[in-house]
C-alpha positions as CSV (number, residue, x, y, z in Angstrom):
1,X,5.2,21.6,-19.6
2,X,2.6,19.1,-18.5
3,X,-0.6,20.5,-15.7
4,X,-0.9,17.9,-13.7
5,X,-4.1,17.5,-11.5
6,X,-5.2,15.5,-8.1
7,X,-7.9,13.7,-8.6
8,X,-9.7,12.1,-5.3
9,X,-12.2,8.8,-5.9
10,X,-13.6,8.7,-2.4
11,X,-14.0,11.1,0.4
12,X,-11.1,11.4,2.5
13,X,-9.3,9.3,0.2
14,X,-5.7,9.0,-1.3
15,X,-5.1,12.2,-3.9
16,X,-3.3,10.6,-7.1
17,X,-1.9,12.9,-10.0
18,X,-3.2,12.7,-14.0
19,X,-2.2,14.6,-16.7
20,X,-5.5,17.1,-17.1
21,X,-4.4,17.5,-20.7
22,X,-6.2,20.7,-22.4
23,X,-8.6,20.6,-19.8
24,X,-9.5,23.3,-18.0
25,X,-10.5,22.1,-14.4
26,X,-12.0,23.0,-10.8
27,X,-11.7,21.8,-7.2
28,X,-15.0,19.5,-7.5
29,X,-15.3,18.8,-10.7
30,X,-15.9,15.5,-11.8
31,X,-13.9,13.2,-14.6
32,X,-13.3,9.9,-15.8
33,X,-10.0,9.5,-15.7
34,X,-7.8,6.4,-17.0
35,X,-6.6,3.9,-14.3
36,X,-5.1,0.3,-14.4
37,X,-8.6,-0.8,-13.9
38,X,-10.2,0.8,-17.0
39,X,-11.8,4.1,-16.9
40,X,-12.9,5.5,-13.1
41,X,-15.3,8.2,-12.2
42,X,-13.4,10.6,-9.7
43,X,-13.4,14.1,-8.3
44,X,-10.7,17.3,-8.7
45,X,-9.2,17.6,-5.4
46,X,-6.5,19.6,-6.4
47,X,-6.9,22.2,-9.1
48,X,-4.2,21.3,-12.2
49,X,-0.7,23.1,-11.8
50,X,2.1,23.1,-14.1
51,X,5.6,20.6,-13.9
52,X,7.6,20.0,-16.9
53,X,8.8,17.3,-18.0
54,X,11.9,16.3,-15.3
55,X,9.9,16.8,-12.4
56,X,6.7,14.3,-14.3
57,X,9.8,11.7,-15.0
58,X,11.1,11.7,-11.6
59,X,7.8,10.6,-10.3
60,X,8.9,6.9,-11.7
61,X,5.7,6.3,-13.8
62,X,3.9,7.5,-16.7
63,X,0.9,9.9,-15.8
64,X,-2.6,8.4,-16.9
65,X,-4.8,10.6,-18.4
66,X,-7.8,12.4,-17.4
67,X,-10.2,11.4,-20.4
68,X,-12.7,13.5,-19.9
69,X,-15.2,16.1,-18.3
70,X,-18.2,13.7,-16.7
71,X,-21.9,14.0,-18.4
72,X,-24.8,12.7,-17.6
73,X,-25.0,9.9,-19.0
74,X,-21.8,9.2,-16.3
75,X,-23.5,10.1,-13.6
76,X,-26.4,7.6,-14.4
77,X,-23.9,4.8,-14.7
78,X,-22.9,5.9,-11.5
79,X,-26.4,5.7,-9.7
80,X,-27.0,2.6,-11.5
81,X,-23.7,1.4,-9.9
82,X,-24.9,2.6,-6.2
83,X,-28.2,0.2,-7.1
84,X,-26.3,-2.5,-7.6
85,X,-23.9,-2.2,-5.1
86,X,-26.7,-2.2,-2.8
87,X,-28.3,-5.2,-4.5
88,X,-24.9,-7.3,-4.4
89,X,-24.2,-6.7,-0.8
90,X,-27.7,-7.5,0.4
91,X,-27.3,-11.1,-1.9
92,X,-24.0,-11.7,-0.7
93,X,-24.8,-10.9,3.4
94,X,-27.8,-13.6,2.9
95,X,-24.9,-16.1,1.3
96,X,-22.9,-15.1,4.1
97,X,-25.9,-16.1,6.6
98,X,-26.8,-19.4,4.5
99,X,-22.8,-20.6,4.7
100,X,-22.2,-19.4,8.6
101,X,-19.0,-18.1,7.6
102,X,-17.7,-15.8,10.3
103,X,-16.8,-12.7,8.7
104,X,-18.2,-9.2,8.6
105,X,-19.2,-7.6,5.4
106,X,-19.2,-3.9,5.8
107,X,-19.2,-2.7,2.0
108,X,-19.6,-3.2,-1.7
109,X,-18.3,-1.3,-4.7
110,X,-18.6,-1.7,-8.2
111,X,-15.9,-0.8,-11.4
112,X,-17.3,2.7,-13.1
113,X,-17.6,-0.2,-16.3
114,X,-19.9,-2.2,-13.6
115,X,-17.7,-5.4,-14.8
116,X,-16.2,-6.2,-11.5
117,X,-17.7,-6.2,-7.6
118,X,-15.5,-5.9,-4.8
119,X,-16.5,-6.9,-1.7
120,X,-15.1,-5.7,1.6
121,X,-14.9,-7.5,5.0
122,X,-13.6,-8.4,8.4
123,X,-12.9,-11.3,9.5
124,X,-10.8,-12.9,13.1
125,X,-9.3,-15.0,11.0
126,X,-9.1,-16.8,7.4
127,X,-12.1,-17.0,5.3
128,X,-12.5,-19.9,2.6
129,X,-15.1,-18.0,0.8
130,X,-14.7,-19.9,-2.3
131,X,-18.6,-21.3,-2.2
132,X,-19.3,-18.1,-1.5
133,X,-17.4,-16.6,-4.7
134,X,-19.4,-19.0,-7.0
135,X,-22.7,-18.2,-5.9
136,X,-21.5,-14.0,-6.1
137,X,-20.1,-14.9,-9.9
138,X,-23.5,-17.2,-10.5
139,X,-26.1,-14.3,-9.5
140,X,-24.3,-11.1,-11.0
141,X,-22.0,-12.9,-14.0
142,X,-19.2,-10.4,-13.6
143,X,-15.7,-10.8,-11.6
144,X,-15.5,-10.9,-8.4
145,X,-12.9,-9.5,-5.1
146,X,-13.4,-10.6,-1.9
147,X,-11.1,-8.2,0.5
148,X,-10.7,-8.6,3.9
149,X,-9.3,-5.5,5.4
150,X,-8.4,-3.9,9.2
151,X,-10.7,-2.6,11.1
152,X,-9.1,1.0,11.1
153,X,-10.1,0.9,7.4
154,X,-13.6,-0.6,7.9
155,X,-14.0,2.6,10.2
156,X,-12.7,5.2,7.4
157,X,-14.9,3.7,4.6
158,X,-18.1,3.3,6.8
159,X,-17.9,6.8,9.0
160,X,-19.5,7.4,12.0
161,X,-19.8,10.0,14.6
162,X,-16.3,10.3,17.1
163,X,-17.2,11.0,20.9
164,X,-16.6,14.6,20.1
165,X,-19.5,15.0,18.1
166,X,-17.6,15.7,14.9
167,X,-17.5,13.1,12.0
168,X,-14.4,10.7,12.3
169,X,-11.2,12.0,11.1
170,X,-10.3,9.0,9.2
171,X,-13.4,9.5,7.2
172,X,-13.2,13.1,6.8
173,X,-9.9,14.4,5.7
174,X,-6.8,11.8,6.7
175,X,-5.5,10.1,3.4
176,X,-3.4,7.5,5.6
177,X,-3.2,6.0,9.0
178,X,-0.1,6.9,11.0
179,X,1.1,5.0,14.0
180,X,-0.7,6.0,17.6
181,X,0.8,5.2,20.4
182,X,-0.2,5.8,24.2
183,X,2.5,7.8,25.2
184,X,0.6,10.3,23.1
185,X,-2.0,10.5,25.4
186,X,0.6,10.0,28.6
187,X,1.7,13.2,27.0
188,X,-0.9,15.1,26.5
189,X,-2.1,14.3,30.1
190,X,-5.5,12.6,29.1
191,X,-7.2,10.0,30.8
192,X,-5.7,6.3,29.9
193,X,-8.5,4.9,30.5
194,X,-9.2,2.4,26.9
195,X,-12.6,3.2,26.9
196,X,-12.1,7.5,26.7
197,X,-8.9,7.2,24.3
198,X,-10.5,4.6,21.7
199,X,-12.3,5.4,18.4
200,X,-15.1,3.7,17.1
201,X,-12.5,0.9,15.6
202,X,-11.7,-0.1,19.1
203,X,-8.0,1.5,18.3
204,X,-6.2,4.3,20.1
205,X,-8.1,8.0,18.1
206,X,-6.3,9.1,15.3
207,X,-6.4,12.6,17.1
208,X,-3.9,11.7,19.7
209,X,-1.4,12.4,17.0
210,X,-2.5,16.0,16.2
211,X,-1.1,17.9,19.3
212,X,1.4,15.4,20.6
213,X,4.3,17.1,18.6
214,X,3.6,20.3,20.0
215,X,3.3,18.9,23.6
216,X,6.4,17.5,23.4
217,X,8.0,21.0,22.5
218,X,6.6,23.0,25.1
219,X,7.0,19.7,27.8
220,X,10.4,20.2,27.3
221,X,11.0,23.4,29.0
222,X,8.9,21.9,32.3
223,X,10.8,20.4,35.3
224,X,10.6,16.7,35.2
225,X,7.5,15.1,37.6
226,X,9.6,14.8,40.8
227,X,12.2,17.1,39.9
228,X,12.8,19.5,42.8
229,X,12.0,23.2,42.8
230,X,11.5,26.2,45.0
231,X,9.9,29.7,44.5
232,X,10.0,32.7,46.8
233,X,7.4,31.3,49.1
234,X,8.1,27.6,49.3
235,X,10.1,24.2,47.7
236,X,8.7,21.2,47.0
237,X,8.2,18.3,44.0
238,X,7.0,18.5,41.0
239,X,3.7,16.3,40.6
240,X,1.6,17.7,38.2
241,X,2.4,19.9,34.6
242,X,-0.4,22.1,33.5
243,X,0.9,22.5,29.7
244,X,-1.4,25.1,28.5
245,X,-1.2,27.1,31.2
246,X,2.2,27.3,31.6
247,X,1.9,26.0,35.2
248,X,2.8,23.5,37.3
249,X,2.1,21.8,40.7
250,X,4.6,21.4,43.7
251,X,3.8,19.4,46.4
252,X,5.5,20.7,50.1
253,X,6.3,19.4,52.8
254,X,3.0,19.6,54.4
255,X,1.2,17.6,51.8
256,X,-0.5,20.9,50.0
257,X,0.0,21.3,46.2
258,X,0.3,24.8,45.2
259,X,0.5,25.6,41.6
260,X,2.9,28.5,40.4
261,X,4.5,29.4,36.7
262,X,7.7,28.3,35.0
263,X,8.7,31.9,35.4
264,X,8.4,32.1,39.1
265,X,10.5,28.4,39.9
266,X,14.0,27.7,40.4
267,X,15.3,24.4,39.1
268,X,17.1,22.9,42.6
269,X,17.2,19.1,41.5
270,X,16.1,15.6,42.0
């Protein structure tokens, strides 16, 4: 039997599984744990549980290890990090400047072993940062990654406040984008105005997703908008559905909408 344990290296991020070994392990403890890239700095997200040894190989791949509990001498190498991830992305922004290449740089981040900088970015188009490489390579003398990345992601790794005061989903707790569309909204009944139904990426909110399933479920049981109905007072069309309250609006002859419950209609037709 093998306790395997999720370990999370930024907030909001992807969960991956280790092997936690012998140790004995919290949510929110912190480990270096072995990745392809050498030896990373990352946080329990999920507390170690044990799998033997069919379920580990089905997974594909061999689980890396978690090499140990973080001291304190890891958690100066990780301020000392922050410093110069602060340091690269101010030099590289004033190469950026100096070149007038059109691209944004949003962030830096540095290898736990502060042997390689990667710098992220956003861009219209193609960048030939190549100059730009050469002076990053010249200044800190370690390797370099310039990423250009979507502004969804920009959005996640930056943060921010949404328009309903909370911090943005993406850079709170989802792991992964999913595909938002705007018959969500259509759905739900919101406004499809771009302006209300966009998040700070300019994209369609992340949150559209989270009640549209549900929507759909109890949307099924309505009459269709112009579907034909009658109650004991009066007929009419169907113009508006008020999901949450179980109600909907029928339009009569004389122009006046009056609102009644799915229990009180009869279904007459199109």
């Amino acid at each position: 039997m093998k306790k395997i344990v999720g370990i999370r290296f930024k907030p909001a991020g992807k969960i991956y599984d280790f092997d936690s070994g012998a140790f004995v392990l919290n949510r929110g403890d912190r480990v270096i744990v072995e990745t392809e890239q050498g030896l990373t700095f990352g946080t329990v997200a999920v507390p170690p549980v044990q799998c033997d040894e069919s379920t580990v190989a089905r997974s594909g791949k061999p689980l890396k290890m978690v090499f140990r509990l973080a001291n304190g001498k890891d958690f100066q190498q990780r301020e000392k990090n922050l410093n110069t991830e602060e340091q690269a992305r101010s030099f590289c922004q004033k190469c950026i400047n100096e070149l007038e290449l059109k691209m944004n740089l949003f962030s830096v981040e540095s290898s736990f072993d502060a042997d390689k900088l990667t710098f992220f970015f956003t861009s219209e188009g193609r960048v030939d940062f190549r100059q730009l490489v050469k002076s990053l390579v010249k200044k800190f003398g370690v390797r370099i990654e310039m990423r250009q990345v979507g502004i969804r992601n920009q959005a996640k790794m930056c943060g921010g406040i949404g328009r309903c005061g909370r911090e943005i989903c993406c850079s709170a707790f989802i792991e992964k984008f999913g595909p938002v569309s705007i018959r969500m909204a259509k759905e739900q009944g919101l406004s499809l105005n771009p302006t209300k139904i966009s998040g700070q990426c300019g994209r369609l909110m992340c949150c559209l997703t989270f009640e549209y399933e549900m929507y759909k479920k109890i949307k099924s049981q309505f009459p269709k908008i112009g579907e034909t109905v009658k109650t004991k007072n009066c007929e009419g069309k169907v113009v508006r559905h008020n999901t949450i309250s179980n109600r909907i609006s029928i339009r009569v002859d004389d122009g006046q909408d009056i609102e009644a419950g799915l229990d009180e209609i009869i279904r007459v037709g199109k």
